[in-house]
C-alpha positions in Angstrom: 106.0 -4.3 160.8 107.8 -2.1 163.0 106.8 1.7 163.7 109.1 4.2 161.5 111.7 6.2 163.3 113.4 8.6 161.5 117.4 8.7 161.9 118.1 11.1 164.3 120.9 12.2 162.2 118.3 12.8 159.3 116.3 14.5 162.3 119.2 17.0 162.8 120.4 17.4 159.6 117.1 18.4 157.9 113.4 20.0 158.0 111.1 18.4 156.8 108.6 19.9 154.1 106.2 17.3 153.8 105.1 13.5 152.2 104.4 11.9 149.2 102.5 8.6 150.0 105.3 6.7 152.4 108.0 9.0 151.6 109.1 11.8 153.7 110.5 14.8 151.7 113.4 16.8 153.7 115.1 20.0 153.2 119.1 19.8 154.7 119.5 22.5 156.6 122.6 23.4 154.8 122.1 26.8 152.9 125.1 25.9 150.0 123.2 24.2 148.0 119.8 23.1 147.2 119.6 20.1 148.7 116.7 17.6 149.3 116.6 13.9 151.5 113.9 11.7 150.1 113.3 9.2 153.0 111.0 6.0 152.3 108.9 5.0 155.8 110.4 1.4 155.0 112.9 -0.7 156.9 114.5 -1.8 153.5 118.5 0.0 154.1 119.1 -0.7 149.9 117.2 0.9 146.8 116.5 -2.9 145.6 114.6 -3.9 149.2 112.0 -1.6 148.9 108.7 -3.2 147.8 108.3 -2.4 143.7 105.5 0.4 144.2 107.5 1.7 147.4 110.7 2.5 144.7 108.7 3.6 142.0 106.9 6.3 144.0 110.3 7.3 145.8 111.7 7.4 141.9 109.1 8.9 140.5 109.2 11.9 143.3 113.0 12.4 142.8 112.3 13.1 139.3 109.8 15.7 139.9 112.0 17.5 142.9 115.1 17.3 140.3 113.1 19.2 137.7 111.7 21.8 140.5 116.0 22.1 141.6 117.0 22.6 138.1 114.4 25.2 137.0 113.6 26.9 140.8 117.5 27.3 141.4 118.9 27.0 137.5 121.2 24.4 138.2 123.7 23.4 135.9 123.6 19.6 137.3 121.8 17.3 139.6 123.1 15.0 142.1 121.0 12.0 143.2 122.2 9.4 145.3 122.2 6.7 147.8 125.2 6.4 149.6 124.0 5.0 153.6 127.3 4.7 154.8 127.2 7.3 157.6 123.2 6.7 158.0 122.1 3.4 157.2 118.3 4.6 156.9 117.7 4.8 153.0 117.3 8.2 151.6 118.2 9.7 148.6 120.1 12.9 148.2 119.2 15.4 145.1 121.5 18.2 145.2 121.1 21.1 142.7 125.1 21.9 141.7 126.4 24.6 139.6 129.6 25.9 138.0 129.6 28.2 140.3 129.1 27.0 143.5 132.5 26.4 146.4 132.7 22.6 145.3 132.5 22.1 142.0 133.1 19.9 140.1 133.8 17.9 143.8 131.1 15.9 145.2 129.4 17.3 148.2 129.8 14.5 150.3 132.6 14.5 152.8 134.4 17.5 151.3 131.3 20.5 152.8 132.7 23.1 154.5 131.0 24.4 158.0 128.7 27.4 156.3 125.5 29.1 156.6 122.7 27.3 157.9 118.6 27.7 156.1 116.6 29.2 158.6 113.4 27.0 159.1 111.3 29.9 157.4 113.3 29.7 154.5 112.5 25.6 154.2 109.3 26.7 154.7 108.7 29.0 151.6 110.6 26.2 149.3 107.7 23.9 150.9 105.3 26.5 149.6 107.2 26.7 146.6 107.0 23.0 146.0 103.5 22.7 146.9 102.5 25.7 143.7 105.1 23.0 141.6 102.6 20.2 142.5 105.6 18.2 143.7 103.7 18.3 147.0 100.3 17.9 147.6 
């Protein structure tokens, strides 16, 4: 098996806040929205090539980080997704949306405007804040 490198797009695009077994768990540094990457340490590019316990650990996580976006930011709707067309690596996007925010009822991908950028102190405290949730350990 081959060592896991990390996109650098993923790299640039995100901090991380910590793992769950083989899965890395990233903040985007975009400051619109609430907006987690969920990236398996797996060369599988698809959902279905990951090994069974592999998905069900990355599943299982998204479901707790959605819960923690919905109640932590009181979201109105969750976006969860796999898309890999601009990075291949797998990772799954959950975005907390609301009425409210610049894009909705849009889709976030390809239509997000240049705007503020989380500070790495602020990805921090969520990290805190996810660790108190017990989504991280």
């Amino acid at each position: 098996m081959t060592e896991f490198a990390l996109h650098p797009t993923l790299a640039a695009d995100s901090y991380l806040l910590g793992q769950v077994g083989a899965v890395q768990v990233r903040m985007h540094r975009s400051a619109q929205f609430p907006w987690f990457l969920l990236v398996p340490e797996d060369p599988a590019t698809e959902l279905h090539e990951l090994p069974p316990a592999l998905r069900a650990e990355l599943q299982a996580l998204a479901d707790r980080v959605g819960r923690f976006v919905l109640k932590h930011w009181r979201c109105d709707k969750l976006n969860i997704a796999a898309i890999g067309n601009v990075v291949p690596q797998l990772h799954l996007h959950v975005i907390g949306r609301r009425q409210d925010d610049a894009l909705w009822p849009r889709v976030v991908w390809g239509n997000l405007q240049e705007g503020p950028l989380r500070a790495e102190a602020d990805a921090a405290a969520v990290a805190a804040a996810l660790r108190r949730a017990q989504v991280l350990r």
